[in-house]
N, C-alpha and C positions, 0 to 999 in steps of 0.2 A: 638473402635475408629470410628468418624463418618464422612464422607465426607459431604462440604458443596457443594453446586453447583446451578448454576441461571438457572428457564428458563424462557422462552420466557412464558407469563401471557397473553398480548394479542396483538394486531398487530397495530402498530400506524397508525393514519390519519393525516398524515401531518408530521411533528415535533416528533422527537420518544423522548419519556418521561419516568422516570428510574420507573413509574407506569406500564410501556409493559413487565418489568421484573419481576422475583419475587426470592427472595434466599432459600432457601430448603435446611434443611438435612437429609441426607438417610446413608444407612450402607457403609462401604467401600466395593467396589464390591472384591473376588475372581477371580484371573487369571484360564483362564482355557487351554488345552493344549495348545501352538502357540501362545499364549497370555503374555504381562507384565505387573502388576501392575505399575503404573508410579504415584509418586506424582511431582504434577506440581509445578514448581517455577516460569516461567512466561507465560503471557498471552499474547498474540499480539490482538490489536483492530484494525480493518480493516474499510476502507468505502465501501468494499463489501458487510459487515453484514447489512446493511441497505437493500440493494436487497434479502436477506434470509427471511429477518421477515418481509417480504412483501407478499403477496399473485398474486403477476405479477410471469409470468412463466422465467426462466429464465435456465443457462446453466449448473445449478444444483439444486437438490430439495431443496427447501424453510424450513425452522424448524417450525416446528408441535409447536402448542399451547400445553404447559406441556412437552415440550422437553428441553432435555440441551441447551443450545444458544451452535454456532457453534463458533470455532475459533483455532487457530494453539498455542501450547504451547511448553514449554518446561522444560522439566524432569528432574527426576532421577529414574532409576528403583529400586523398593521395594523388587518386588519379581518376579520371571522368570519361566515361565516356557516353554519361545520361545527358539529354536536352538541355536543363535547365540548372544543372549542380555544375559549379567547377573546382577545381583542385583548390582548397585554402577554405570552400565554405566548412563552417560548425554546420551539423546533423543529429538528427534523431532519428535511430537505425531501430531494428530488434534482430541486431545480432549476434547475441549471447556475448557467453563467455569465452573471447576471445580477443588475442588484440589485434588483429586484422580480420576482414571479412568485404565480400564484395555481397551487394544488394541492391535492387531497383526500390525496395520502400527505403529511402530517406529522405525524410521533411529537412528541410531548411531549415536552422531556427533564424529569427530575425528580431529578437526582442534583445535587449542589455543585459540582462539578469546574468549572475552566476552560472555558468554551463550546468553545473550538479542541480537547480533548483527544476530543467526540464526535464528532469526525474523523479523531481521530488513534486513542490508545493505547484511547480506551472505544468508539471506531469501529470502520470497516470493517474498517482494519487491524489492530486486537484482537483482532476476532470471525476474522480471518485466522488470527492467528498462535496462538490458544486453538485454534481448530478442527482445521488446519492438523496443531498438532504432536500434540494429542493425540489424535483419531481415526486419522489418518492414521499419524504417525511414532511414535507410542506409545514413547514412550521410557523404556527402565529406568532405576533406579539405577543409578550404575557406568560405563552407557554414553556412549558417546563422539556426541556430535551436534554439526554442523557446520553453520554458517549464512551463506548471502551474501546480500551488501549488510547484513553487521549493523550497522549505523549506521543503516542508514534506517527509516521508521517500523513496519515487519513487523517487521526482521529484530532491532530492538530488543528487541522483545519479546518473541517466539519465544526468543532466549538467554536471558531472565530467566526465563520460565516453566522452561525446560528445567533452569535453575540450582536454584528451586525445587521443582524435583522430583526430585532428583539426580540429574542426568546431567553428564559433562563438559562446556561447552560452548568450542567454537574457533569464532572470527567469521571470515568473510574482508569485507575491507574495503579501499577504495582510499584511501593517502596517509595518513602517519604519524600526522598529529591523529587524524583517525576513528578509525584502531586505539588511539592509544595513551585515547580517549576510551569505545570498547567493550571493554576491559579494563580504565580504573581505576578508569570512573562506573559500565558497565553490568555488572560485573561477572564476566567473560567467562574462562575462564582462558588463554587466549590469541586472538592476534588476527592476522592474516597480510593484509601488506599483495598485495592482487594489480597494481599498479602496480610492484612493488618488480625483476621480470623473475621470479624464481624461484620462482614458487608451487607447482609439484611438491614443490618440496627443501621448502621451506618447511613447506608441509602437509603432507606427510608427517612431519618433526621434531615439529609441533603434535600429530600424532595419531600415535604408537608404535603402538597398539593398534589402528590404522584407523577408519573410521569406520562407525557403527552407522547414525545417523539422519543423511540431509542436506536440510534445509530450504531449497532449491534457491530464488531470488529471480532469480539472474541467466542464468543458460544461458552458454552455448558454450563460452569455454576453462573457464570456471568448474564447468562440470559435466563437463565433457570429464576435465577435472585428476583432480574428485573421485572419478572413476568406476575411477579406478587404485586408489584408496582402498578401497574398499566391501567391508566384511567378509559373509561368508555369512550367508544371512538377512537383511540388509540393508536401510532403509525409505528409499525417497527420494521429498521432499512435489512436488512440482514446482508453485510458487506463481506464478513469472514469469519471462520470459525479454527480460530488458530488454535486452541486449547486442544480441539477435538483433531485434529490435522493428525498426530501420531501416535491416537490410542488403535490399542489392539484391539476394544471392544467398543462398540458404540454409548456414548454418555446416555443416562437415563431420566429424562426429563422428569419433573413431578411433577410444573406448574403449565401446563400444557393447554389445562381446563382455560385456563384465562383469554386463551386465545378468544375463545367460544364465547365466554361469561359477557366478555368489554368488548367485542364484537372488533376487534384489533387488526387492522391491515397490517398485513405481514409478507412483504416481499422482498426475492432476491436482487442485491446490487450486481449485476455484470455491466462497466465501462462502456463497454464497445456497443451496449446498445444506444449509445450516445454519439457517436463517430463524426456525425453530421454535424455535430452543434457544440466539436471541439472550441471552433474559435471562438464563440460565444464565453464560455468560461473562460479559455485564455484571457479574452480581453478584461474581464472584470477581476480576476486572480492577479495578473500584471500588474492593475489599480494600484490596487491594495497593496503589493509587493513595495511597488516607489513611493505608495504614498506612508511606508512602513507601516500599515496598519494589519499589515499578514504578517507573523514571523513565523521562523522556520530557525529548526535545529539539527543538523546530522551527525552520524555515527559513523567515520570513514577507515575502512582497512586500506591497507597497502597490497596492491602486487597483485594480480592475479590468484598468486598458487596458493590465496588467503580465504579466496572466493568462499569455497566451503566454510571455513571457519566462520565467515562471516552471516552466509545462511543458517547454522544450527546456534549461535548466538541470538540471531533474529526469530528463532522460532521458540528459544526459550525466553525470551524478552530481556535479552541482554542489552538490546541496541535500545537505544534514547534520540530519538527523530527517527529520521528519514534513513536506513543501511546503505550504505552507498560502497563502492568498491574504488579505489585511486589506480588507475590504471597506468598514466604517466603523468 
């Protein structure tokens, strides 16, 4: 039996193009002691992987030219020869793109949900957007918070937590479906398309009172815009900067003063400085999941040898939820 699996071919300049990839097959690897063989059922596609198969340094090591491409999947174990996993459990691996792989990190999952949602809303992206808004953006009642890319799988849920805790929430989103689908499903009280030319006017009309929290996803005019906005005191999460991910030159901020002006906390989201206090979120993400009061939307390819395609879709904002990859 043989496993198929992408790597990383070469490093894009600019625009990553599904030529940076390449599909390979090799033998199915042997679990060794402390180890599961896991065939993977789905892939999750991130706008992190873009900073991986970059050669900038960043808060983890980048994939090696002829490496697996990196990404978080999920399972079912084949064969065991770890303590506590046996052949038949579901898992949460981070073992790329492929459909086999053996590994000592796999979680169990042990919740009902949809397999694809521990990738999505009770995933990374959960544990993003629980973290995220509330250590970081601490949002009051009352207050006004503002979210880009709300349609996708962060910014999803970042506005529903924010709804359930009372704050205002305004989405920005490209292209009339998505908004008018993160204000009637997600429940958003307004939604600003930034495709539409006018997102100054716009945003500013969504938010009279300006804005308190902004759960940053996109960067450059997108942050640029908001930064006209920012009320004194001011929390802004800074979770991604996909806009900016595959320019040749760096965006040029103008409203940068403001940081200074409104005295504005402005800090980086990285996950995993949250590790400890996964299950914390899980359990209250769950809630909400059965008590439907979280919804969740995905965007699923087919097949592995789609992978690529499906990342340079996600990084121009092609996908609508969560990018997810159907493995089998």
């Amino acid at each position: 039996m043989d496993n198929k699996r992408v790597v990383l071919a070469s490093r894009p300049s600019g625009w990553v193009t599904e030529e940076n990839f390449r599909l390979e097959t090799a033998p199915v690897p042997k679990p060794a002691e402390g180890e599961v063989l896991v065939k993977n059922l789905w892939l999750s596609l991130d706008p992190y992987m873009r900073g991986r198969i970059s050669d900038a340094k960043s808060y983890v090591k980048g994939v090696d030219i002829g490496e697996v491409m990196v990404g978080q999947t999920v399972g079912q174990v084949v064969e065991s020869k770890h303590p506590t996993l046996k052949a038949g459990d579901h898992v949460l691996t981070p073992l790329g793109w492929q459909l086999y792989g053996v590994t000592r990190e796999a979680s169990k999952i042990r919740g009902d949900a949809p397999l694809s949602y521990y990738l999505g809303c009770l995933g990374m992206p959960g544990m993003t957007a629980y973290f995220g808004l509330k250590e970081i953006g601490q949002p009051k009642p009352g207050e006004t918070v503002v979210v880009s890319a709300a349609s996708g799988a962060v910014g999803s849920v970042v506005g529903q937590l924010a709804k359930s805790w009372g704050a205002r929430v305004v989405g920005i989103a490209g292209g009339p479906q998505k908004c008018a689908y993160v204000k009637d499903e997600l429940g958003f009280d307004a939604c600003v398309d930034h495709k539409a030319g006018n997102l100054h006017r716009d945003l500013k009309e969504a938010c009279p009172k300006g804005i308190d929290v902004l759960f940053e996803n996109v960067g450059a005019e997108s942050l640029d815009t908001c930064l006209r906005l920012m009320n004194v005191f001011s929390r802004i999460i800074v979770c991604g900067l996909i806009a900016e991910y595959n320019l040749t030159e760096p965006y040029a901020y103008r409203n940068m003063r403001s940081v200074l002006v409104n005295r504005i906390r402005m800090q980086g989201m990285i996950v995993f400085d949250w590790r400890e206090r996964y299950g914390e979120a899980l359990k209250d993400l769950s809630k909400m999941v059965q008590e439907k009061s979280l919804k969740t939307r995905e965007s699923v390819v087919e097949g592995l040898e789609n992978a690529p395609r499906g990342l340079i879709s996600l990084l121009k904002g092609g996908n609508f939820g969560k990018q997810l990859v159907k493995l089998a």
